[in-house]
C-alpha positions as CSV (number, residue, x, y, z in Angstrom):
1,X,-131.7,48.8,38.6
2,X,-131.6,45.6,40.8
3,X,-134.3,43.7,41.2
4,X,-135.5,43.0,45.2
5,X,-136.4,39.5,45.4
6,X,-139.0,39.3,48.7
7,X,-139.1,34.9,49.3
8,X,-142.7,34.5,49.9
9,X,-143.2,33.8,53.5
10,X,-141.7,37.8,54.1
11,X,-144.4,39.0,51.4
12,X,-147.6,37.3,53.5
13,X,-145.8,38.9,56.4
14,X,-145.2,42.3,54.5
15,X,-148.7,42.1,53.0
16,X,-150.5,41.0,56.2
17,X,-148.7,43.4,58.5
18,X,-150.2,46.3,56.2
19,X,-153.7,44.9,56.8
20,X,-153.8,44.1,60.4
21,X,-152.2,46.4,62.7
22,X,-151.8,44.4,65.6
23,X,-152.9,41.3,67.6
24,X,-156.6,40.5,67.7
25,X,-157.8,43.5,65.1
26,X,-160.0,42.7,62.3
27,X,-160.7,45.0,59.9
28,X,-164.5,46.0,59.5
29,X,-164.3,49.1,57.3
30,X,-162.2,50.5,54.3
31,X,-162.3,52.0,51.2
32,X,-159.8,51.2,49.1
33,X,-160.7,53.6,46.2
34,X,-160.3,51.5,43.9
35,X,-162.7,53.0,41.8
36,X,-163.3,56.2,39.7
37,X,-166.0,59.1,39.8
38,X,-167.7,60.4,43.2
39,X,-166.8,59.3,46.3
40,X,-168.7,55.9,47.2
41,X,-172.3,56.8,48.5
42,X,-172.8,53.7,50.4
43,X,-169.6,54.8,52.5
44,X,-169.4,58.6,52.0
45,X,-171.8,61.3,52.9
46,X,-171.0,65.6,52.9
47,X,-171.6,68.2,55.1
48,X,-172.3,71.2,52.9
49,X,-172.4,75.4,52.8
50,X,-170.1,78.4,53.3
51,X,-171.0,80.1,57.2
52,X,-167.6,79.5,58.4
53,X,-168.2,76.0,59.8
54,X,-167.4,78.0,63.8
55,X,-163.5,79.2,62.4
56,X,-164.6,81.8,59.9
57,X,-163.3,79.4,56.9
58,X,-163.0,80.9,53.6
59,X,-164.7,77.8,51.6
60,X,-168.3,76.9,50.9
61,X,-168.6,72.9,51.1
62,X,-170.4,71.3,47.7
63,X,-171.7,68.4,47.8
64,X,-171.7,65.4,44.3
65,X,-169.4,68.0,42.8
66,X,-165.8,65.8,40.7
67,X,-164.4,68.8,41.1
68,X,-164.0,69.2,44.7
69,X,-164.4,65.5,45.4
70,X,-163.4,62.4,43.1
71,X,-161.3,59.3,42.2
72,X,-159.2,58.8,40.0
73,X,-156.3,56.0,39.9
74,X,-157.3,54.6,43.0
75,X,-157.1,57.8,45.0
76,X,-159.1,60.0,47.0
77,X,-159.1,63.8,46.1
78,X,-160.4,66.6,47.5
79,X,-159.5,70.0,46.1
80,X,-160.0,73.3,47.4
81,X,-160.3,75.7,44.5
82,X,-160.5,79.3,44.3
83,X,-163.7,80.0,42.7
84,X,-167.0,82.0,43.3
85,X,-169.3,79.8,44.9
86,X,-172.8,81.4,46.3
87,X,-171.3,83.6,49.3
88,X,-167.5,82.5,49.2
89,X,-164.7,82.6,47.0
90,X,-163.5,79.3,47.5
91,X,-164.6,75.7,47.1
92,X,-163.9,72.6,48.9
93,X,-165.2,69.6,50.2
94,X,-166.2,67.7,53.5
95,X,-167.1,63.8,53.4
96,X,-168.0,62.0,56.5
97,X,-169.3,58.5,57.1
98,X,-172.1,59.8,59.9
99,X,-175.2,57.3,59.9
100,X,-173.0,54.9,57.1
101,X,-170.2,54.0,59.5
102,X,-170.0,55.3,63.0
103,X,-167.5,53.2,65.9
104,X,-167.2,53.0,69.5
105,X,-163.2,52.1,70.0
106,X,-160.9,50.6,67.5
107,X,-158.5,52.0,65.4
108,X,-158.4,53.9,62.0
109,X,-156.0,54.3,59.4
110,X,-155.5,56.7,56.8
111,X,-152.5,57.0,54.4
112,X,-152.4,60.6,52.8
113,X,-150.4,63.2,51.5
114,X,-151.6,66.6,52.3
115,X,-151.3,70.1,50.6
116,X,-149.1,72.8,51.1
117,X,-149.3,76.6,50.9
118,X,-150.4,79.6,53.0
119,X,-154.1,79.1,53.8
120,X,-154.1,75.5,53.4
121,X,-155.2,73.7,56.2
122,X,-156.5,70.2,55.8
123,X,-157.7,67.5,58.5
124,X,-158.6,63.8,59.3
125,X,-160.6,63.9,62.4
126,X,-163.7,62.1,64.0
127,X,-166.5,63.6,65.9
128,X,-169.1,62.0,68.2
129,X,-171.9,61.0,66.5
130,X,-175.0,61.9,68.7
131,X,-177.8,63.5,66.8
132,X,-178.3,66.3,67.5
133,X,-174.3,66.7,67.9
134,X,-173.3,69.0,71.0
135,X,-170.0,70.3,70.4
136,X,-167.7,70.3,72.4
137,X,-168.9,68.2,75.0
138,X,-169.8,65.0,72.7
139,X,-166.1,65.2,71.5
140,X,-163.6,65.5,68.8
141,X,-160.6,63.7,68.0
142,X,-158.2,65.4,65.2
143,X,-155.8,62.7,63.5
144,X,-154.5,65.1,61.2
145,X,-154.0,68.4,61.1
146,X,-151.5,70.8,59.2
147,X,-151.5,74.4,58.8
148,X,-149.5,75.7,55.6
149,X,-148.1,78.8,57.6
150,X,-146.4,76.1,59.9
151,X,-145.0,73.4,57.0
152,X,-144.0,70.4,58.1
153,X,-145.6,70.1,62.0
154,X,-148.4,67.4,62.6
155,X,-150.9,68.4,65.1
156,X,-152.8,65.6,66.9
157,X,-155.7,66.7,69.6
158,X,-159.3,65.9,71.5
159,X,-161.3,68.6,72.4
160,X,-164.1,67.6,75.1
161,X,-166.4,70.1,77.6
162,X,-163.2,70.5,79.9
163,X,-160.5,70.6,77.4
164,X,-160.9,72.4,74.4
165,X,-158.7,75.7,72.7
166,X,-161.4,78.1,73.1
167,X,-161.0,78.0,77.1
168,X,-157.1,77.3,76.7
169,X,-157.4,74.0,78.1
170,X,-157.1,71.9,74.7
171,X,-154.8,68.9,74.6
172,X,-152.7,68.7,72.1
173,X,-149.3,67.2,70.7
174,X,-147.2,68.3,67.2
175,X,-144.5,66.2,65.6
176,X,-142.2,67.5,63.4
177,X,-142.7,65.9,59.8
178,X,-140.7,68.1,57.0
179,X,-141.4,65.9,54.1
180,X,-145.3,65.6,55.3
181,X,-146.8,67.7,52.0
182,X,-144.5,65.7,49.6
183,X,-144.9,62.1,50.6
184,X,-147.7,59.6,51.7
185,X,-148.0,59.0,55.0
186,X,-149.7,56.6,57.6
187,X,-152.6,59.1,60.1
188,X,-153.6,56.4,63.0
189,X,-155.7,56.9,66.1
190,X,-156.6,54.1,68.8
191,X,-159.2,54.2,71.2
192,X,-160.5,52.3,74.1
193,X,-162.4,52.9,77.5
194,X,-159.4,54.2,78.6
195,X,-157.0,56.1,76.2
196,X,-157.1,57.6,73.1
197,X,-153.8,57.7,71.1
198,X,-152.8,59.3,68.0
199,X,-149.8,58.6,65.8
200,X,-148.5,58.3,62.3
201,X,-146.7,55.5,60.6
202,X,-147.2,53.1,63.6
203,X,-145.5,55.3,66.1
204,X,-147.9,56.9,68.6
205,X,-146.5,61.3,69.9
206,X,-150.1,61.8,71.6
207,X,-152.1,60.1,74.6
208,X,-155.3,61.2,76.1
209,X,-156.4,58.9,79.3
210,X,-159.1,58.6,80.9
211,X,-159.6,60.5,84.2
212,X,-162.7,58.3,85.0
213,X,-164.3,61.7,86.2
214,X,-167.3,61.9,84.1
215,X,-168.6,62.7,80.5
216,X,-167.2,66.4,80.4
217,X,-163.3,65.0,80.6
218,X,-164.3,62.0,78.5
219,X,-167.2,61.6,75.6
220,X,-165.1,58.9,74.0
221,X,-167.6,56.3,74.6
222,X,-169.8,57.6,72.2
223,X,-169.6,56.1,68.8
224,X,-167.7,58.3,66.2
225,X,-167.7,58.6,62.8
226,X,-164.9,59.7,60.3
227,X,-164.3,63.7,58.7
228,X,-161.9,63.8,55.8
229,X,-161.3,67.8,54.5
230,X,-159.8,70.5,53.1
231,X,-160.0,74.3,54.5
232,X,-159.6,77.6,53.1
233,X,-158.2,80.4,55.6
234,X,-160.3,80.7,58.9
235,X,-159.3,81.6,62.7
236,X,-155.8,79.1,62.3
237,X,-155.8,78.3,58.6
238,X,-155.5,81.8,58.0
239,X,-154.1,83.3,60.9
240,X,-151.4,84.6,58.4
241,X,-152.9,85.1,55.4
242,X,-154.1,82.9,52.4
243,X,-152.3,83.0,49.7
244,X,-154.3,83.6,46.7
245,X,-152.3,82.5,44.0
246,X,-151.4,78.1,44.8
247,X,-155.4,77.2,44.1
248,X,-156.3,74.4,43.5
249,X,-155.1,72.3,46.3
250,X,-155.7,68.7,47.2
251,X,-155.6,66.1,49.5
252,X,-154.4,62.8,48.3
253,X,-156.2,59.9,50.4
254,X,-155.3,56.2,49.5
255,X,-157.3,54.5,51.6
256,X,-158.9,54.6,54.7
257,X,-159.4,51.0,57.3
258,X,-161.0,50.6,60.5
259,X,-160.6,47.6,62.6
260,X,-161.8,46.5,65.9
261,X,-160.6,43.7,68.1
């Protein structure tokens, strides 16, 4: 095997490039995961139970629990597993950084691989954080998100009091990705007063604007924190069955930055 011999002014280029997307951006949040155990509690929090989380999900949430949410060599996994679990059959898990780390603009980037099989339906996405939340109308922005009965299409969208799927007036963009449940890649949003975009590996497939017409077309002022998880089934998850026999399945996260400028 040859040996690739970088000089060094190309590795601080290669090695800054990876940590600064872009002029004037800082970053002012990661985790690197260079760790092992549970999931950072200074960064991480979980929303928990099994009511269907508004989809009629198969998978009740846990919360401190290695086996639906750990590190290990310098990963983030969380595993949906098929076992009995109070009123479901199936466990997961749902970390967000609500009241840890919440932004208004910037942009985030996670690199992932995601899990394939029928029923499988896993998601990087941000919601508004205003307590209590109002949902749609304090919005959503989904980074990430793949359904196994569709392999290999990326789904980017915002959902807001005007646009959102259960009045048919989401907006929404899909990429085609066919190697997107074997290899690591790069899910990116950036967001400003006036446009939201969502992209992976440093190309952008998805812009929202601004229409300027008031909070119901856009809530993207509000701060926003992070949602990293893995679903069982539900209304599009399972809108062609689950298959019962892949469990466990995991979502590979290696890390996770936010910068502003």
């Amino acid at each position: 095997m040859k040996k690739l011999l970088i000089p060094a002014l190309a590795l601080v280029y290669l090695i800054s490039a990876a940590f600064f997307p872009g002029p004037g951006y800082k970053l002012v949040w990661s985790d690197e995961f260079n760790y092992k155990g549970l999931p950072d509690p200074k960064k991480w929090s979980y929303d928990v139970g099994g009511d269907g989380w508004g989809n009629n999900e198969w998978q009740f949430y846990t919360k401190d629990r290695l086996e639906n949410a750990h590190v290990e060599n310098g990963h983030l996994i969380i595993e949906a597993r098929k076992e009995k679990w109070q009123n479901r059959e199936y466990t997961s898990a749902r970390l967000v950084t609500k009241g840890k780390a919440d932004w208004q603009y910037g942009k985030i980037e996670v690199k992932a691989r995601i899990p394939a099989g029928l029923g499988t339906w896993p998601a990087i996405w941000m919601l508004g954080s205003t307590t209590p939340l109002k949902w749609p109308d304090d919005g959503e922005i989904d980074i990430m998100e793949h359904v196994g009965y569709n392999e290999g299409t990326l789904h980017g969208s915002v959902h807001c009091k005007k646009y959102y799927h259960s009045i048919g007036t989401q907006k929404t963009a899909t990429i085609a990705v066919p190697d997107i449940t074997r290899a690591f890649h790069i899910y990116q949003v950036e967001w400003d007063k006036d446009s939201v975009r969502i992209g992976i590996d440093g190309n952008n497939y998805f812009r929202f604007g601004n229409e300027h017409t008031g909070y119901e077309a856009w809530p993207f002022d509000n701060k926003m924190h992070l949602l990293l998880n893995v679903a069982v089934g539900g209304n599009w998850g399972g809108q062609k069955g689950v298959d019962s026999t892949i469990w466990p399945r995991k979502m590979e996260i290696d890390y996770v930055r936010v910068y502003q400028k």
